[in-house]
C-alpha positions, 0 to 999 in steps of 0.5 A, spaced: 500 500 500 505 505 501 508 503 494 501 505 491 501 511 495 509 513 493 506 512 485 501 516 487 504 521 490 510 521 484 503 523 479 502 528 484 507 532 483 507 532 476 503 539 474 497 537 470 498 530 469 491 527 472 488 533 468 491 532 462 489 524 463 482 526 464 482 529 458 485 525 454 481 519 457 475 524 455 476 524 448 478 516 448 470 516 450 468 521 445 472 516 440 469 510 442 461 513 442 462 518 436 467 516 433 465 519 425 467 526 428 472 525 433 476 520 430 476 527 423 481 532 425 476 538 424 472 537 431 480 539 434 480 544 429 473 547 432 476 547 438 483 551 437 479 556 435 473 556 439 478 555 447 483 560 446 479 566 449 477 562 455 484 558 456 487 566 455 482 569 461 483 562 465 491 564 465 489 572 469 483 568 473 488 563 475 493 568 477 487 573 481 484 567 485 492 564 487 493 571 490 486 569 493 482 574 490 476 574 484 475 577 479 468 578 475 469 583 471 473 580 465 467 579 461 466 586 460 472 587 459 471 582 453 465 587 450 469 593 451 476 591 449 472 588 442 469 595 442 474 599 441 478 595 437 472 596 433 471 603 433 479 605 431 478 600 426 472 603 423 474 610 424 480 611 424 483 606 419 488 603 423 487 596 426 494 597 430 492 603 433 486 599 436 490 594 438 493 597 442 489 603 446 483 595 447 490 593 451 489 599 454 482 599 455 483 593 459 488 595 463 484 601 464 479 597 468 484 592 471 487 599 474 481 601 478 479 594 480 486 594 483 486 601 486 478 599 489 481 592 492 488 594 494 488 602 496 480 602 498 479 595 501 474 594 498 473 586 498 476 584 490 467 580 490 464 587 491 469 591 487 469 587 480 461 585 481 460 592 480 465 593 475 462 588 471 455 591 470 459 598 470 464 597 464 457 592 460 453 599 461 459 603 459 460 599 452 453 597 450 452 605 451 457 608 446 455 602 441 448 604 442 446 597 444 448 596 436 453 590 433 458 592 428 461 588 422 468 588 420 468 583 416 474 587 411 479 585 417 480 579 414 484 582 409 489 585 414 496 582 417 493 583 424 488 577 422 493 573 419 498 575 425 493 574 431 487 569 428 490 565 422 490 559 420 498 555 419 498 552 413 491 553 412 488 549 418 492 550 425 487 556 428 493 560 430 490 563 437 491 556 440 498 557 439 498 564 442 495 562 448 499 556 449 505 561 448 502 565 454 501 559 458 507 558 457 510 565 458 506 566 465 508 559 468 514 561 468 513 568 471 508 563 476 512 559 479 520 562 478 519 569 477 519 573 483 512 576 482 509 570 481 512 568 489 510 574 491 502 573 488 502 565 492 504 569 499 500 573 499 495 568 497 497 565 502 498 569 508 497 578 506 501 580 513 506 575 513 508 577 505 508 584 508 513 582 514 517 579 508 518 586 504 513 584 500 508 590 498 502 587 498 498 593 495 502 594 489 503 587 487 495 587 488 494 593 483 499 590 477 496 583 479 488 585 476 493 590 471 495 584 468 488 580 468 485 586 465 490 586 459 489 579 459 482 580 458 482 584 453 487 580 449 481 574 450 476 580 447 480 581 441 481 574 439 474 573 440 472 580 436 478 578 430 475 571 429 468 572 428 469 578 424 464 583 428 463 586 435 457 585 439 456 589 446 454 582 449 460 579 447 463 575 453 457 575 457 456 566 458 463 566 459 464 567 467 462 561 470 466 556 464 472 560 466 472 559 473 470 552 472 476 551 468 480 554 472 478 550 478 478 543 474 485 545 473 487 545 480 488 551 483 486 552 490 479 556 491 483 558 498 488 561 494 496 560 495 497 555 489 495 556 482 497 551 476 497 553 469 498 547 466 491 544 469 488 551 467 490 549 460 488 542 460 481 544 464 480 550 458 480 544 454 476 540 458 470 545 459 471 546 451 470 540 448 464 537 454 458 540 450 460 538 442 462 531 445 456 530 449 452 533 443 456 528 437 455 522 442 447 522 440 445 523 447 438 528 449 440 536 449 437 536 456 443 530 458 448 535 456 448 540 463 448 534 467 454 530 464 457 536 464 456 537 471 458 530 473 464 530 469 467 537 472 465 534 479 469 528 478 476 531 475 474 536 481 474 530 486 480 526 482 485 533 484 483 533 491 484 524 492 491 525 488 493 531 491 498 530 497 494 530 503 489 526 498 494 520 497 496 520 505 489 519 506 487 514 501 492 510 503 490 510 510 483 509 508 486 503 503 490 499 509 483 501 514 478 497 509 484 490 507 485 490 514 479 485 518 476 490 523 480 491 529 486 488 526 493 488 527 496 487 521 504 484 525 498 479 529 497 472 530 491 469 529 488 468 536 493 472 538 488 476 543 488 477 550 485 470 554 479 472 560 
């Protein structure tokens, strides 16, 4: 028993492992059940296409929740972002320009998100629920409530750059994102911002007694989640080829679900990216799959549900104290009731 408890142990250690495996056995079963769509690449196509904005926002929400925070306002961002692209786009002529100032944008509000939570005390649930509806009422407001088409942006390089297919198949955001995953577990796990986001995760007053300033790395922190989102919002917005003032609204909970399916903790303190990416993965391909295999449209929520519950369930046994009590658990129930497992048959005490 110590020795499965030593090999769980060891698959533990590995970042995203049991997450990736989940995933991998999740297409396995969409393989064997509908085995006409999943056994083509195009439904894997579909999903590098469709994911990257949510794996893009799962990377500033994993970082948010490690510093044990929450952030609710990136949808709108996602809406306001794609706005102001637009509106440069259309007015000004200049895509670039528009890039940039939506980056902007969302760093704009990650700034006031910051300022609420680090500087006003305000608790990050209150601060970014306000902001959310704040920043949708903003952008349906400025775009009179009215989608905007910008189907001419195919024909410039920052469609191609950003939005494109490599070799006329492979969406190129699914390597965007990948990268940035990439990119911020670097900075998460041996940078000195990302150590400085896990003590505070941890504990904010003892990362304080050890130098760390805790209110601006807050302010950087939803900084960077707001330009994360924005850049989620630009995918979004370049990819469909046209805005519309809703667009990232149905995206909180997926993420969140994405997020946690990929293994960080909700009481901050520990992020994972690399089981963000396998969840964003997860989250994505549950509705198609489900809905290729045959079954009822009202069976969809419900597998939905119990697939995301069993991954979150497989985290918490194959975690470290998880394997340290399963272990216990399995020598508990080989062992007969009150056994001793170095005793002797009718070893017990004579009356």
């Amino acid at each position: 028993m110590s020795r499965v408890s030593s090999r769980l142990g060891i698959f533990a250690k590995v970042e995203g492992l049991p997450i990736g495996l989940v995933l991998a056995v999740l297409y396995g079963a969409f393989m064997l059940t509908a085995p006409s769509v999943f056994l083509g690449y195009r439904i894997y196509m579909s999903f590098f296409q469709t994911v990257p904005p949510m794996l893009v926002l799962g990377i500033g929400l994993t970082f948010i929740i490690t510093a044990g925070e929450i952030d609710l306002s990136f949808p709108a961002v996602v809406a306001l972002s794609g706005f102001v692209f637009t509106w440069c786009f259309k007015n000004l002529h200049s895509p670039w320009i528009g890039f940039l100032l939506a980056l902007g944008s969302g760093g704009l509000v990650g700034y006031v998100n910051g300022l609420l939570v680090a500087r006003l005390r305000v608790p990050s649930i209150m601060a970014t629920l306000a902001a959310q509806f704040f920043w949708y009422g903003v952008t349906i407001l400025i775009a009179g409530g009215l989608q905007i088409d910008i189907a001419s942006v195919t024909t410039e390089t920052i469609h191609t750059l950003f939005v494109g297919r490599l070799f006329g198949v492979l969406p190129i955001q699914a390597l965007w994102s990948t990268g940035l995953v990439a990119v911020f577990w670097f900075i998460l796990n041996r940078h000195k911002f990302g150590e400085a986001i896990m003590f505070i995760g941890d504990n904010a007053e003892v990362a304080r007694v050890m130098g760390i300033n805790v209110e601006a790395t807050r302010i950087q922190l939803f900084v960077m989640n707001g330009v994360l989102a924005a850049f989620a919002g630009l995918l979004l917005t370049l990819e469909i080829n046209v805005f519309f003032p809703t667009q990232g609204q149905g995206m909180l909970l997926p993420v969140m679900a994405a997020v946690f399916i990929g293994g960080t903790s909700i009481a901050g303190g520990t992020g994972v990216l690399v089981g963000t990416l396998f969840g964003a993965y997860i989250v994505g391909s549950l509705e198609p799959g489900v809905v290729a295999t045959g079954i009822g449209g009202y069976w969809v929520q419900l597998v939905q549900g119990l697939v995301m519950a069993a991954v979150v369930v497989l985290n918490i046994v194959i975690g470290e104290e998880g394997v340290s009590a399963f272990a216990k658990a399995a020598r508990k129930w080989a062992l007969p009731a009150g056994g001793d497992p170095h005793s002797k048959p009718g070893g017990g005490n004579r009356g």
